[in-house]
C-alpha positions as CSV (number, residue, x, y, z in Angstrom):
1,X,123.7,37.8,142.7
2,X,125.2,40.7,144.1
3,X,123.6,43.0,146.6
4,X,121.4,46.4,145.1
5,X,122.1,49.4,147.2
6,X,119.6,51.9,147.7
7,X,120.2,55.4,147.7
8,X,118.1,57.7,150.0
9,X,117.5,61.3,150.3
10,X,119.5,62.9,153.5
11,X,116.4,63.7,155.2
12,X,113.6,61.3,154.3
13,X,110.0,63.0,154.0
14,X,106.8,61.6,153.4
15,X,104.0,64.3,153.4
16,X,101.0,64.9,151.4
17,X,101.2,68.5,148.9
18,X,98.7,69.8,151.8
19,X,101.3,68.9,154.3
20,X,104.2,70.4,152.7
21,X,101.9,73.7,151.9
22,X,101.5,74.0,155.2
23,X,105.6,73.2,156.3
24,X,106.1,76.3,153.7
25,X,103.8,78.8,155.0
26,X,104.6,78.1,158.7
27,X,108.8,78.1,157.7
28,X,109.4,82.0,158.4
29,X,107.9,81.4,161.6
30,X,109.9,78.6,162.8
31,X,113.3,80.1,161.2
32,X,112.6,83.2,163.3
33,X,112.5,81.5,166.2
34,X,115.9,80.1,165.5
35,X,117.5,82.8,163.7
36,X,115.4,86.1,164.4
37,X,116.3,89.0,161.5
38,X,116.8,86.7,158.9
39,X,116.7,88.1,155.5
40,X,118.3,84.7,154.1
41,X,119.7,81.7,155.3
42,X,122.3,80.0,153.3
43,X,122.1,75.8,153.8
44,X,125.5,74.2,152.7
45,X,125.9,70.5,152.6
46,X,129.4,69.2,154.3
47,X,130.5,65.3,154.2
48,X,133.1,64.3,157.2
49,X,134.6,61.1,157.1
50,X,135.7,61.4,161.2
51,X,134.6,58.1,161.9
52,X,135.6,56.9,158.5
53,X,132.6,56.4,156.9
54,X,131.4,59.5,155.2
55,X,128.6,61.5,156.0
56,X,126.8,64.4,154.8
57,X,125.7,67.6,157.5
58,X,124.5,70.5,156.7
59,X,125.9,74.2,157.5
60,X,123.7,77.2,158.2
61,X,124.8,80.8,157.9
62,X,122.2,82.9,158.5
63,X,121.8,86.7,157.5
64,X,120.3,89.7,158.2
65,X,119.1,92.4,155.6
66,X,122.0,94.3,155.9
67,X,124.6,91.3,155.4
68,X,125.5,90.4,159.0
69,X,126.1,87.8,160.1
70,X,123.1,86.5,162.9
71,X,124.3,83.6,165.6
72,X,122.1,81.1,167.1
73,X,121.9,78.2,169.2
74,X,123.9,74.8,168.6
75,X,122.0,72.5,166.8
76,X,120.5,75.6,164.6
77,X,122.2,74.4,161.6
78,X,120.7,71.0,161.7
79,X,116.8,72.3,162.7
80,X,117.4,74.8,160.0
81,X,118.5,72.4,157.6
82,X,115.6,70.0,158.3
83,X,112.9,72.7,158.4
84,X,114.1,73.4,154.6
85,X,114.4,69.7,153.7
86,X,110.8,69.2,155.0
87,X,109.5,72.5,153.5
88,X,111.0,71.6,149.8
89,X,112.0,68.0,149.6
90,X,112.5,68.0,145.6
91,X,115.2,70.7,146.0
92,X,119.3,69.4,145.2
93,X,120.3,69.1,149.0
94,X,123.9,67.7,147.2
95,X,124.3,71.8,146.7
96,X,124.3,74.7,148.9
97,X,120.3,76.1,148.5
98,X,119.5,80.3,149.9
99,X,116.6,80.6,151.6
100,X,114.8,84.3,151.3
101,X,112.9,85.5,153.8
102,X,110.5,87.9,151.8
103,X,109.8,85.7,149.3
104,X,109.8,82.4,151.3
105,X,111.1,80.7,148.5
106,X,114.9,78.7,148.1
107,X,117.5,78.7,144.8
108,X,120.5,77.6,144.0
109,X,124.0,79.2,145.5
110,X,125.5,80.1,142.3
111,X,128.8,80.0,142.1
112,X,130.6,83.3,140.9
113,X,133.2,83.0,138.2
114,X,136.6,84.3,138.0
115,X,135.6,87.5,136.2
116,X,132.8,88.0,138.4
117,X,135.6,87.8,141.4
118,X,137.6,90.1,139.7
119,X,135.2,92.6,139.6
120,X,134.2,92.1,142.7
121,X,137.3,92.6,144.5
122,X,137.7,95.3,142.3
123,X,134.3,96.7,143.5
124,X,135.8,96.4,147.1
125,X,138.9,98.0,147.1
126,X,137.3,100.9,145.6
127,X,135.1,101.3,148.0
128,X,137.6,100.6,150.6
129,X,140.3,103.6,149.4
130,X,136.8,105.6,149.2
131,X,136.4,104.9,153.5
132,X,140.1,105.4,154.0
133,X,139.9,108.9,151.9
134,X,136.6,109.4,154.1
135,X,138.6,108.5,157.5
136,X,141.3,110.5,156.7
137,X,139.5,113.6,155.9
138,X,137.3,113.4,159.0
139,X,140.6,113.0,161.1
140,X,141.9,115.6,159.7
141,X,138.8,117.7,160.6
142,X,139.3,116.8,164.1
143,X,142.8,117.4,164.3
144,X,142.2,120.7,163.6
145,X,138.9,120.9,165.8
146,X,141.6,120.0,168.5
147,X,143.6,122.6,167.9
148,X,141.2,125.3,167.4
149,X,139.5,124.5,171.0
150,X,143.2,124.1,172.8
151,X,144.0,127.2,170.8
152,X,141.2,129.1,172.4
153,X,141.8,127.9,175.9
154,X,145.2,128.9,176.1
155,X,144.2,132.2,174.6
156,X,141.6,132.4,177.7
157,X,144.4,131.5,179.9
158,X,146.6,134.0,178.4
159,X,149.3,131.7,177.8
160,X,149.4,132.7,174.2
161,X,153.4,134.1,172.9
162,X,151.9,136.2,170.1
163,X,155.7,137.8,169.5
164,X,156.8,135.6,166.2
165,X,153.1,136.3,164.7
166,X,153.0,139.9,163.6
């Protein structure tokens, strides 16, 4: 008779509904005190096979709420990844989960499609010749800024040849 093997969960929990109640409304609390600013937290599972037997960790990539990028201690990933795995045990830990902060709650990463890229980067380098036009223009402005304010000291200095003007 051949062996059964059991699969477990990454992070085994056992915890009453009052527990886990409890894990969820102390979570932003204990995120913030490894990743203060959050707005989300993005959990991505990784499986290495360094050692040659695979293994799955878990990335953390903490934002803020304007989309940078917030660093925190080593070891944040793995806390952060547990505190979620504790908080909501029946959630698909196989997939990358977002945590958001004003809502406490987690989803799904949903993965864009190709059209969805498309429009995306199309949405980018729009906005990107929009800042280069808005660069330009404002060195421009200082260019002649520049040259209006070494104009007038020269003029002050009477250094001015004003013979191929008139």
């Amino acid at each position: 008779m051949a062996a059964v093997l059991e699969a477990l969960p990454a992070r085994p929990r056992k915890a009453s509904a009052s527990r886990r109640r409890r894990h969820q409304h102390q979570l932003p609390w204990r995120l913030r005190q490894i990743a203060p600013g959050a707005a989300t937290i993005l959990v991505t599972p990784i499986w290495t096979d360094a050692t040659g037997i695979t293994e799955r960790t878990y990335l953390a990539r903490a934002l803020d709420s304007y989309g940078r990028i917030i660093k925190f201690q080593p070891g944040g990933s793995q806390r952060i990844a547990a505190l979620l795995q504790g908080a909501y045990p029946a959630a698909d830990w196989s997939r990358p989960q977002t945590w958001h902060a004003e809502t406490n709650t987690i989803t799904v990463r949903r993965v864009m499609s190709n059209a969805e890229m498309r429009a995306a980067v199309q949405r980018l380098e729009e906005r990107a010749a929009l800042l280069e036009a808005e660069a330009a223009y404002r060195r421009e402005e200082l260019f002649e800024l520049r040259t209006a304010a070494d104009f007038r000291a020269t003029e002050a200095a009477g250094y001015i040849d004003r013979t191929g003007l008139e």
